[in-house]
C-alpha positions in Angstrom: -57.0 -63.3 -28.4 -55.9 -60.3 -27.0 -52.5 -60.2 -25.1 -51.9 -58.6 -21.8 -49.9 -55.1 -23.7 -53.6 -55.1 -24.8 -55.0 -55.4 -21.7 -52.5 -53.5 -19.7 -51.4 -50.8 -21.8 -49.2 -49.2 -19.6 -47.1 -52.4 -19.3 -44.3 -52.9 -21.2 -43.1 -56.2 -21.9 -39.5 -57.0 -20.5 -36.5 -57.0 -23.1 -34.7 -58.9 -20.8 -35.0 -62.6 -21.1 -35.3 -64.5 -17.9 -33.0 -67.7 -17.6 -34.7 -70.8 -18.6 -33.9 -73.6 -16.2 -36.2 -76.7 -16.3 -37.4 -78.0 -13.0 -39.2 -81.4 -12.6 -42.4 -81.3 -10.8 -44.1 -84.0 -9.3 -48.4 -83.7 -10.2 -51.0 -85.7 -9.4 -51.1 -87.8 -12.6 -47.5 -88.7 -11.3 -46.2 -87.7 -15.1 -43.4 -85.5 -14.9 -43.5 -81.9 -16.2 -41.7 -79.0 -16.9 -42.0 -75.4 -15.9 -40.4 -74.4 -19.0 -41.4 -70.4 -18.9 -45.1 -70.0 -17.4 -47.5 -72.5 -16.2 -51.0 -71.8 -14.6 -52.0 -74.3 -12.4 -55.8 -75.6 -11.1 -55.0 -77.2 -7.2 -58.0 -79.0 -8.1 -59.6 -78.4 -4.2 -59.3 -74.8 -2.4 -57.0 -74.1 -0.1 -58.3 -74.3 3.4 -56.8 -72.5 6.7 -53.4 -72.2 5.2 -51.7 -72.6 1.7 -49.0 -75.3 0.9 -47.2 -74.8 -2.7 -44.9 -77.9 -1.6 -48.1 -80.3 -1.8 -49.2 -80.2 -5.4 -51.6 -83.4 -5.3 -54.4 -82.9 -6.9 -52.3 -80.0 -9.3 -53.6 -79.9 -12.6 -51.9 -77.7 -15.3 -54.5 -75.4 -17.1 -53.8 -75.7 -20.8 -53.0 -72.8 -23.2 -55.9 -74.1 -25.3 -58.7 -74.9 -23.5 -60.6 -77.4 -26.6 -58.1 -80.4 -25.7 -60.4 -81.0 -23.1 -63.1 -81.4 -25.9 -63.3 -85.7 -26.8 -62.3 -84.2 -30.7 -59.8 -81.1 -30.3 -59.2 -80.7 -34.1 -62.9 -80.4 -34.7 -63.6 -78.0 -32.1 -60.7 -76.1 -32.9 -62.5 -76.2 -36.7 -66.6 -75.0 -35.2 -66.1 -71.5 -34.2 -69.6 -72.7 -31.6 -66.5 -73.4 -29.3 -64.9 -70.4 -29.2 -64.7 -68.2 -26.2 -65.2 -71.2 -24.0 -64.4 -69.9 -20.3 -62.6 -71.9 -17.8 -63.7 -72.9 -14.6 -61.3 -73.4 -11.8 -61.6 -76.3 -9.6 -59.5 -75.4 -6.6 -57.6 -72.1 -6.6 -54.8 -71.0 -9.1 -51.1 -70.9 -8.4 -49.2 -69.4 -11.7 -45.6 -70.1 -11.7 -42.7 -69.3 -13.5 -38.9 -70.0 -13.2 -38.9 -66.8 -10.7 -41.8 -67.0 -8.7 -44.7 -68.9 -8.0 -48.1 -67.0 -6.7 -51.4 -68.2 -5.9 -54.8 -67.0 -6.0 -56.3 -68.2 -2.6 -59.9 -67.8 -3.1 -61.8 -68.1 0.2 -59.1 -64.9 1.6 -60.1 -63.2 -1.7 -56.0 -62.7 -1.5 -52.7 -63.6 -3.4 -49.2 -65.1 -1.5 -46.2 -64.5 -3.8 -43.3 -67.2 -3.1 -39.6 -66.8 -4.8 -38.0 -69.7 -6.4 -34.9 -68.8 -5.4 -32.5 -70.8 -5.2 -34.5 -73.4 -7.1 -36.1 -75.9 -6.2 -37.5 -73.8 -2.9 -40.6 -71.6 -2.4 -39.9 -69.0 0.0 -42.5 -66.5 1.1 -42.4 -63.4 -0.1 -45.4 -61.2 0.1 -49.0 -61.2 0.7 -51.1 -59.0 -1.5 -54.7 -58.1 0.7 -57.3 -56.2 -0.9 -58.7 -53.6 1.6 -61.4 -54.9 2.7 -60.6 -58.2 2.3 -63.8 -60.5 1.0 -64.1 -64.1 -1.0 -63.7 -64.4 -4.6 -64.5 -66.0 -7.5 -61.1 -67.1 -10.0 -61.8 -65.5 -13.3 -58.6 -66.8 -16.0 -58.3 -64.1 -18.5 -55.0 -65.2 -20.4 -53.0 -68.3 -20.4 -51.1 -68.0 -23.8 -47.6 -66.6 -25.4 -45.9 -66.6 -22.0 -48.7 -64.4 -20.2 -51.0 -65.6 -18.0 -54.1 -63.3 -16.3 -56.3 -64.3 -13.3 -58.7 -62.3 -12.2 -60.1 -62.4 -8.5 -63.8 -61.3 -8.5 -64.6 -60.3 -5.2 -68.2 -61.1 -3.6 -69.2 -57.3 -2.5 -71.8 -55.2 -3.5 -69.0 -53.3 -5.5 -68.5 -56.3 -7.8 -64.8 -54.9 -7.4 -62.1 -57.1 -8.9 -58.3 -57.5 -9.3 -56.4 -58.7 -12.2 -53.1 -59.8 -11.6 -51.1 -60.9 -14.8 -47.9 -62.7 -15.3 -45.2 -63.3 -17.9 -42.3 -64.9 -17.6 -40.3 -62.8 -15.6 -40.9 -61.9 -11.9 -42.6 -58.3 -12.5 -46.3 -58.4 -11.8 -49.4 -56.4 -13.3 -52.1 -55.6 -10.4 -54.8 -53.9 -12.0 -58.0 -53.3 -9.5 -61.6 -52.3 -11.0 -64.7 -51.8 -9.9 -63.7 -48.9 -7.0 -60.9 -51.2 -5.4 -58.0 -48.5 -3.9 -56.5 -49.6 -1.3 -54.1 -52.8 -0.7 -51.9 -54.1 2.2 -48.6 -56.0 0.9 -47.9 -57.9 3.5 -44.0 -59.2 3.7 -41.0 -59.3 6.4 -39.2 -55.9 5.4 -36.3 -55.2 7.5 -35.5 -51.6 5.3 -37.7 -49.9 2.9 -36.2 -47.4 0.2 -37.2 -44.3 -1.6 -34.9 -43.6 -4.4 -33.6 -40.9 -6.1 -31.7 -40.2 -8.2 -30.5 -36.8 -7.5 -29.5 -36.5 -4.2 -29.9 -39.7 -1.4 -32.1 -42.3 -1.1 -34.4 -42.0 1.9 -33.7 -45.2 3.9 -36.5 -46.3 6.7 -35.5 -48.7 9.1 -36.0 -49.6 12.5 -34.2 -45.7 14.0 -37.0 -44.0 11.6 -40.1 -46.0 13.5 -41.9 -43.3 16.0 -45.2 -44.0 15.4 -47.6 -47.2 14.2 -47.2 -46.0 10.8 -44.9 -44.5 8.4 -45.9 -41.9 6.0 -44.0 -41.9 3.0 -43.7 -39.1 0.0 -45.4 -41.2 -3.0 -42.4 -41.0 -5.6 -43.6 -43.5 -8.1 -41.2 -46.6 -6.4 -40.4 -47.9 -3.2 -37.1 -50.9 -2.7 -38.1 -53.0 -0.1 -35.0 -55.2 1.6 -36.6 -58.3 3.1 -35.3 -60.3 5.8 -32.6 -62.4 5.3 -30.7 -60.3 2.8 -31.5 -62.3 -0.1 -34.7 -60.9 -1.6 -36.0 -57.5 -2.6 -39.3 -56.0 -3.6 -39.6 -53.4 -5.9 -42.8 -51.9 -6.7 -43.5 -49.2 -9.0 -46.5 -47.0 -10.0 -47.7 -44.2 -12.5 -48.3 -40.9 -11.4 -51.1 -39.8 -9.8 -52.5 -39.0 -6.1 -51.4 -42.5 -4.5 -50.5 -42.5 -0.9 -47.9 -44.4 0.6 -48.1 -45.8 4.5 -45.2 -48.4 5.8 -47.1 -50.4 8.7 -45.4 -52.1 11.8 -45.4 -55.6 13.2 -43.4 -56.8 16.2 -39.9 -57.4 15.7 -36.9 -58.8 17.5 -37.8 -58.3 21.2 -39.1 -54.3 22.1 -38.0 -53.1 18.8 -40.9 -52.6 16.0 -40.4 -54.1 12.7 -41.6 -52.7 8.9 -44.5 -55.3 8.6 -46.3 -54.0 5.4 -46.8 -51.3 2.7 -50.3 -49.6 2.7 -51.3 -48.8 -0.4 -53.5 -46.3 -1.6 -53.8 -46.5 -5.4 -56.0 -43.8 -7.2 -57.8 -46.1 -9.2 -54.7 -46.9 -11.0 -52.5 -50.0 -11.9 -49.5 -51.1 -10.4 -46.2 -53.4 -10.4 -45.0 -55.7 -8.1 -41.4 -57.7 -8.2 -39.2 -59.8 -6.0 -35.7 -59.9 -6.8 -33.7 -62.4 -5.2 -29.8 -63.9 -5.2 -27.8 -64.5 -1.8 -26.5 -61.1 -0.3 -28.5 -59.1 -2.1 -28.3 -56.7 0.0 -26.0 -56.1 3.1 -26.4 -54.2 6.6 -23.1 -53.7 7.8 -23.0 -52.4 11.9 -20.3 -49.9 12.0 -17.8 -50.1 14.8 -15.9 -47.6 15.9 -12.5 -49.7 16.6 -12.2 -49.2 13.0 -11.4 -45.8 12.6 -8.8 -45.2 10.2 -8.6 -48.7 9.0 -9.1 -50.8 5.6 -11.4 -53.2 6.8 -12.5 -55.9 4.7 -16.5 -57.0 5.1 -17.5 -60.6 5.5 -19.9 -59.4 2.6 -19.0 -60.3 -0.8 -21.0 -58.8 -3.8 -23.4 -61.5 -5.5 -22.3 -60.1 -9.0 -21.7 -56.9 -10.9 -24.1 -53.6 -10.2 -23.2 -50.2 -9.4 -23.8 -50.9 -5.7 -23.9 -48.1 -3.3 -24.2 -47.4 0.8 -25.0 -44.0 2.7 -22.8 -43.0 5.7 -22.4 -40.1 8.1 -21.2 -36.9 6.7 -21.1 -33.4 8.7 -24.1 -34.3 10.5 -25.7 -35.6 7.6 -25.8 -38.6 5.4 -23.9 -38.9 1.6 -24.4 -41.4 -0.5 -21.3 -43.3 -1.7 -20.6 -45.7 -4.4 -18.3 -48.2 -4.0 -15.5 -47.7 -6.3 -13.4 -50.0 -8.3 -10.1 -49.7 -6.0 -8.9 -47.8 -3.0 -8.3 -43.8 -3.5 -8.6 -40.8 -2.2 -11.3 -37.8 -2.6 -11.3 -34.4 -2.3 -14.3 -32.4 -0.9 -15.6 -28.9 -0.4 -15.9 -28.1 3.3 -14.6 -32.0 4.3 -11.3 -31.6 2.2 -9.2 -34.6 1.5 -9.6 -37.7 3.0 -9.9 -41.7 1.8 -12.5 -42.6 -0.1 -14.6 -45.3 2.4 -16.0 -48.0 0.3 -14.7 -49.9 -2.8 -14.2 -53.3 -3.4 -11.2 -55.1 -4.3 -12.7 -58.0 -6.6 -15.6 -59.1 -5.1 -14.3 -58.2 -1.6 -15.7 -55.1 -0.1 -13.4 -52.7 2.3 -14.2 -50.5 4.3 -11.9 -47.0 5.1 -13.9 -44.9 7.8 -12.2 -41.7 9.4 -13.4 -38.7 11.4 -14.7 -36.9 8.1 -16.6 -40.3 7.9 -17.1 -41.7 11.3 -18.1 -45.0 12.2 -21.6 -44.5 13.0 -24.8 -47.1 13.3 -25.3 -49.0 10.2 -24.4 -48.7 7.0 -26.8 -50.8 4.4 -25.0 -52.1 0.8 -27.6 -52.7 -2.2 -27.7 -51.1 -5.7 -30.2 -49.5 -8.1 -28.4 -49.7 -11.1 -26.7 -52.1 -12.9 -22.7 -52.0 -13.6 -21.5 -54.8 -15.7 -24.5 -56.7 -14.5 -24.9 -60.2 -16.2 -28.3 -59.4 -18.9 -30.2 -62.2 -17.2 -30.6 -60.3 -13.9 -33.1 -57.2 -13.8 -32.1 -54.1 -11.9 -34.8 -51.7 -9.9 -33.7 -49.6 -12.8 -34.8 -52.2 -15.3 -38.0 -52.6 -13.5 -39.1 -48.9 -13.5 -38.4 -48.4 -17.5 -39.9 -51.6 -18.2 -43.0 -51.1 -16.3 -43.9 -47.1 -16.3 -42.0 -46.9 -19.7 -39.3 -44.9 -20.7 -40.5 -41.1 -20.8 -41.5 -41.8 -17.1 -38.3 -43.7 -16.1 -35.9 -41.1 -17.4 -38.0 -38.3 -16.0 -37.1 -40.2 -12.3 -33.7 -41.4 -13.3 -33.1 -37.8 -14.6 -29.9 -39.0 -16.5 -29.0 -35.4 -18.0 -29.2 -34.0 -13.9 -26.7 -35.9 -12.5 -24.1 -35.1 -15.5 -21.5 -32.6 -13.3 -21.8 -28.7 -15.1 -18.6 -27.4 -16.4 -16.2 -25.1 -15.1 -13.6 -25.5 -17.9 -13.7 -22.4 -20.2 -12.0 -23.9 -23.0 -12.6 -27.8 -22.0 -9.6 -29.8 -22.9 -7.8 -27.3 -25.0 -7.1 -25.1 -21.4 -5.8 -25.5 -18.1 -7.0 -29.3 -17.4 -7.1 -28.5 -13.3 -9.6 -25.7 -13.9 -9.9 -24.3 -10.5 -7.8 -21.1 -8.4 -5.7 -23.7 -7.1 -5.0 -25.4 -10.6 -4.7 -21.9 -12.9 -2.7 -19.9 -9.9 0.0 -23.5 -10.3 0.0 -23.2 -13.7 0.9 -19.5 -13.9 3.6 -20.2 -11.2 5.3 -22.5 -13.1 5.4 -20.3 -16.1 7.4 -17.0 -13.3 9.1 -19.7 -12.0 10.9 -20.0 -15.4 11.6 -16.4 -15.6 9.1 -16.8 -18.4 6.4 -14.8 -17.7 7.4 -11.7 -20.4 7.7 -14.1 -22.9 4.4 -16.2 -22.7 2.4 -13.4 -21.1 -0.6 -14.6 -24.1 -0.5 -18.2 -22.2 -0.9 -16.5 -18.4 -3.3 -14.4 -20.0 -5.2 -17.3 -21.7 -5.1 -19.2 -18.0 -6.2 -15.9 -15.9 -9.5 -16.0 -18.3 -9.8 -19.6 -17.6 -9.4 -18.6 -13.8 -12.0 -15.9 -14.2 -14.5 -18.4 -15.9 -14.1 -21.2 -12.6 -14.6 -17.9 -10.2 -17.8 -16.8 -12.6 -18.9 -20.4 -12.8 -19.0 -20.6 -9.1 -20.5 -17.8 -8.1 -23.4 -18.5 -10.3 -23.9 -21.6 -8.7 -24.1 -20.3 -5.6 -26.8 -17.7 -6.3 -28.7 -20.6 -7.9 -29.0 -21.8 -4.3 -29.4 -18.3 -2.8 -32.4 -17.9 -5.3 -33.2 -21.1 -4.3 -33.3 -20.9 -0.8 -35.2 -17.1 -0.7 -37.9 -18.5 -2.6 -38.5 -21.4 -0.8 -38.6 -19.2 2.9 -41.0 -17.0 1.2 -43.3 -19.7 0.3 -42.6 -21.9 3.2 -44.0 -18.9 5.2 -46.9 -18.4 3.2 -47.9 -22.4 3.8 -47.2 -21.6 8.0 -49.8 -19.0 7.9 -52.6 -21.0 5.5 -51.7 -24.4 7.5 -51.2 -23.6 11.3 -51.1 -27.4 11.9 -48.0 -27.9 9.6 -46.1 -24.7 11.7 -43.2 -27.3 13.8 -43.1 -29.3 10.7 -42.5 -26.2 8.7 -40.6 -24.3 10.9 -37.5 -27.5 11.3 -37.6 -27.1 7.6 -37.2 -23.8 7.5 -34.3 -23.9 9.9 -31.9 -26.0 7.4 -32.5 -23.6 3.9 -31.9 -20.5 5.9 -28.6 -21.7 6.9 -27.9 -21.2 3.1 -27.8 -17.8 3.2 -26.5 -17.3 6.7 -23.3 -19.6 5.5 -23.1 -16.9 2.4 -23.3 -13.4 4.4 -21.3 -14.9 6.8 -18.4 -15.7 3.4 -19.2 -12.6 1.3 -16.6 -10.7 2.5 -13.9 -13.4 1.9 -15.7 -14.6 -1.3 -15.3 -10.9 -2.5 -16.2 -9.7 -6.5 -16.0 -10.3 -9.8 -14.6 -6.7 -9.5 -12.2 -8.0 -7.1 -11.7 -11.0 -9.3 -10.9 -8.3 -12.4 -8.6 -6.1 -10.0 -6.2 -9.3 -9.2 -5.9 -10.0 -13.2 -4.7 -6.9 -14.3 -2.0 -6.8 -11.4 -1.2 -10.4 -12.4 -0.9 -9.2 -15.9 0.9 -6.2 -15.0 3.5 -8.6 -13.6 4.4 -9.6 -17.2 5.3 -6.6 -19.1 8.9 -7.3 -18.2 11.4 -9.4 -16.7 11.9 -8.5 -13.0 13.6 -10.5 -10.6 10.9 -9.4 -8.0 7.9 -10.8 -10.5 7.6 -14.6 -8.5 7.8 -12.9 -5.0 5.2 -10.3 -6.2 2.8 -13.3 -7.8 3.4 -15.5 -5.2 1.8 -12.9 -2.6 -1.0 -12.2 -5.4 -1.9 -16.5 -5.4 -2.8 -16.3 -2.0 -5.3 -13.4 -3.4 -6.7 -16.0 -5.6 -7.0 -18.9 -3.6 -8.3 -17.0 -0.4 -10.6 -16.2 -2.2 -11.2 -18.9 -4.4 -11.1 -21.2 -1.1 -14.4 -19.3 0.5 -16.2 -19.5 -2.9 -15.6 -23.5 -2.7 -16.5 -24.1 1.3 -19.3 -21.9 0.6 -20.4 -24.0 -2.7 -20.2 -27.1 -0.7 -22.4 -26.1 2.3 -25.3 -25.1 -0.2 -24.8 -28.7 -1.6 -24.9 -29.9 1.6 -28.0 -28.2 3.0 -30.1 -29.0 -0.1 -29.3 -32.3 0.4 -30.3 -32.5 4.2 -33.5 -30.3 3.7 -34.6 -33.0 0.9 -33.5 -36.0 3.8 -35.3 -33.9 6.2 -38.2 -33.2 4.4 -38.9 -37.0 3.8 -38.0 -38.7 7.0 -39.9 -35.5 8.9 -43.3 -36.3 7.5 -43.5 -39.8 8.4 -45.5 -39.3 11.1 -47.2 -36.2 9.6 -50.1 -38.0 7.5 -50.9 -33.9 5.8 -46.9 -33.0 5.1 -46.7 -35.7 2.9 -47.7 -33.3 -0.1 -46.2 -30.4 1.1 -42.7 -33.1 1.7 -43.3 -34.2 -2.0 -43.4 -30.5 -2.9 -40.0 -29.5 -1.2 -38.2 -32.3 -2.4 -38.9 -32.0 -5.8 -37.6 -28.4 -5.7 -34.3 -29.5 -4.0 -34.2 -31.9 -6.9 -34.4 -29.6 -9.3 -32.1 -27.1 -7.5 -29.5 -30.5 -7.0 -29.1 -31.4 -10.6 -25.9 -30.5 -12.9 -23.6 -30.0 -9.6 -20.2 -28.7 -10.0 -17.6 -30.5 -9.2 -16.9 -29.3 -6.3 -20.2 -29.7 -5.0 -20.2 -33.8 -5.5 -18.9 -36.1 -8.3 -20.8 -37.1 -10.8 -23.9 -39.5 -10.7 -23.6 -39.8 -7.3 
């Protein structure tokens, strides 16, 4: 018998084991069994105008081996006449495992997804709705080694079906056939999530709602947080031409609510799964009363991740990771100030100031996992395990979020590798009235100077290149698309401010000739002893870091812009069904231009 890596080839099985907790069920035999790992169920009668998984009378569990029902098993199990006997369902099918419990209701031609969580509940998750939506028929195609397979035949013209397959973990295989493309997952979002990796998430939430539907860029994943703040849905899918709509339902009073994701496939599988544990995730309202405060939350993290939140920024939003204690940071262009989130055990603080204001809402959740307990699977472990690893690590992009070097001679030179740091370091040495004698060390840390001031530069006509290239081709797309001129033209307004804030620097960011000029009259310093020498370098450090200064505020704005023009081009297209491509398109290059930051850009693997 083939298993479902057969049948789904694409799916890799999770390395994860899922916790095995035994929960009594009450059947209709009144015998008591156990849900050890995966159990498909026949409800013995269809479901009529509504499902109930609470009322299992009538429940019959479907055996792995379907001779027992033969009067000799051991015979048939001997006459190879009795193989490939198919099973006919009675009522619908409701699979279930220790995570969730989903059933097939026929007459909708649909599938409602319940969590299990905490146990011994069954609390609505999702609806899955083939578009149209028609009657089926309940096809089993697996019950055995801890997978199960139903299909739904639909009753169209088409003879389109849907195989949705199981194991014992809460990720889900949806495989459509027969020229099925387009699905509506039905649940009660509150926030919906783009990832990545490099750079910030794209959050959409009630603020981002402007229209009665949502375009999204199609990135290969999307985090739903559901009401409640105890369950997630993550859903991942192989590359290809799918589109991605969020559609609205009515929410608390005026304001609209995420009510669905409107799938558009293209032709291809796809993975569903719920992830659930109280506080989950966390919205936070920020109020201003707390400016330059440690605030603790009333949120406490549910366990160990690398949990994260996004707050305002100079006029923009940065993603932050809440650190393991309170500290401070230091920025290009924001300078110091205290870092805002980190927890102190489980208990999350807050530190918000007028670098980082108080402003609407911040949401807590994470991606990765941090010390996370094996048993609980991360969005990360969901998108290796289900579009497998070459895929994952092309969209977790591991090697682009390592920071690039500015250290000449890595540990072996001066540790604080910037103008500030070397220029320090040499002052220490003409403080001494040493400078004649160790003129090969200030020489050694000018060259390490010279490296940082090279390094930057660099990356700052990475961005210049950057930025030229993509106005050239932005204004090549304006004339061929005349429709997509305002969305093109607010995009084009954020990348030219990366070479506005450089010609508007270049004087104070100077040369590497400059740069040259103020090493040999350093140097020159330190052919003797002169009681004049620290008054002369002294004037020559504020050479350095004038213009090492301007190099760094300019580094940071280029960061900065990238960063918004990827934001912008994702939250700008949502109501823009043909930017969507052209959205995908830009914020793949700021991707690209984003990776390996310096350090003065962002830390690391933010």
């Amino acid at each position: 018998m083939k298993s479902i890596r057969d049948l789904f080839p694409k799916t890799t099985l999770l390395a994860k084991a899922a916790v095995v907790l035994l929960m009594t069920l009450k059947v209709s035999d009144a015998s008591a069994q156990t849900v050890t790992n995966i159990v498909l169920w026949d409800t013995g009668a269809h479901f009529g105008v509504q499902v109930e998984p609470g009322d299992r009378v009538g429940w019959k569990a479907v055996p792995t081996d379907l001779l027992t029902f033969e009067a000799n098993p051991p015979k048939a199990s001997s006459d190879p006449g009795y193989y490939g006997l198919e099973y006919s369902f009675k009522g619908d099918a409701v699979v279930e495992n220790q995570k969730i419990l989903a059933i097939f209701w026929a007459a909708k031609g649909k599938i409602v997804l319940y969590s299990k969580s905490p146990p011994g509940t069954a609390l609505e998750i999702l609806e899955l709705n083939p578009v149209p939506a028609s009657p089926a028929d309940l096809v089993l195609i697996r019950n055995a080694a801890d997978e199960v397979a139903v299909q739904l035949a639909f009753h169209d013209a088409g003879k389109s079906a849907l195989t949705v397959a199981f194991d014992r973990t809460q990720v889900i295989t949806v495989s459509p056939s027969g020229g099925l493309t387009h699905f509506t997952i039905a649940a009660p979002f509150e926030y919906a999530v783009i990832p990545s990796f490099v750079g910030d998430d794209l959050i959409y939430g009630p603020e981002e709602i402007s229209s009665n539907s949502i375009c999204l860029p199609s990135e290969n994943l999307l985090l739903g947080l559901l009401k409640g703040e105890a369950t997630e849905l993550m859903m991942t899918w192989p590359k290809g031409k799918q589109k991605v709509q969020l559609g609205l339902a009515q929410g608390t009073g005026s304001v609209p609510a995420i009510g669905s994701v409107d799938f558009e496939n293209d032709g291809q599988c796809f993975y569903l799964a719920p992830l659930a544990a109280p506080g989950i995730w966390h919205r936070e309202t920020l109020i201003a009363t707390n400016l330059e405060k440690d605030v603790a939350i009333a949120w406490k993290k549910p366990f160990a991740a690398r949990w994260k939140t996004q707050l305002s920024e100079e006029a923009g939003r940065t993603t932050y990771v809440f650190r393991p204690t309170k500290g401070e940071i230091w920025r290009g262009v924001a300078g110091s100030y205290d870092y805002p989130v980190w927890f102190d055990g489980d208990q999350a603080y807050y530190h918000l100031s007028k670098k980082v204001p108080p402003k609407g809402e911040s949401l807590i959740y994470f991606l990765e996992g941090q010390g996370t307990p094996a048993a609980i699977l991360t969005p990360a472990d969901i998108l290796k395990e289900t579009l497998g690893r070459p895929t994952a690590d092309s969209i977790l992009d591991i090697p682009g979020r390592k920071l690039r070097t500015h250290h000449r001679r890595g540990g072996d030179g001066v540790h604080r590798a910037c103008t500030c740091g070397c220029t320090e370091a040499i002052q220490a040495v003409f403080e001494a009235h040493e400078e004649a004698e160790r003129k090969d060390e200030i020489k050694g840390d000018l060259e390490d100077m010279v490296y940082f001031v090279h390094a930057h530069v660099n990356r700052i006509n990475e961005y210049q290149r950057f930025a030229e290239d993509l106005i050239r081709d932005l204004g090549s797309k304006k004339a061929a698309a005349p429709e997509l001129a305002e969305y093109i033209e607010g995009l084009e307004q954020i990348v030219a401010r990366i070479p506005q804030e450089c010609a508007v620097q270049q004087q104070n960011m100077k040369s590497f000739e400059y740069a040259d000029e103020l090493v040999q009259r350093t140097l020159a310093l330190t052919a003797k002893k002169d009681p004049d020498n620290l008054k002369a370098y002294m004037e020559l450090l504020k050479d350095w870091r004038a213009m090492g200064g301007a190099q760094d505020y300019v580094l940071a704005q280029c960061h900065i812009v990238t960063r918004k023009l990827a934001q912008e081009a994702g939250y700008s297209c949502a109501a823009r069904p043909n930017a969507v491509a052209l959205s995908q398109e830009i914020r793949a290059r700021a991707r690209q231009c984003l990776r390996n930051p310096d350090g003065y850009e962002i830390w690391a693997d933010y």
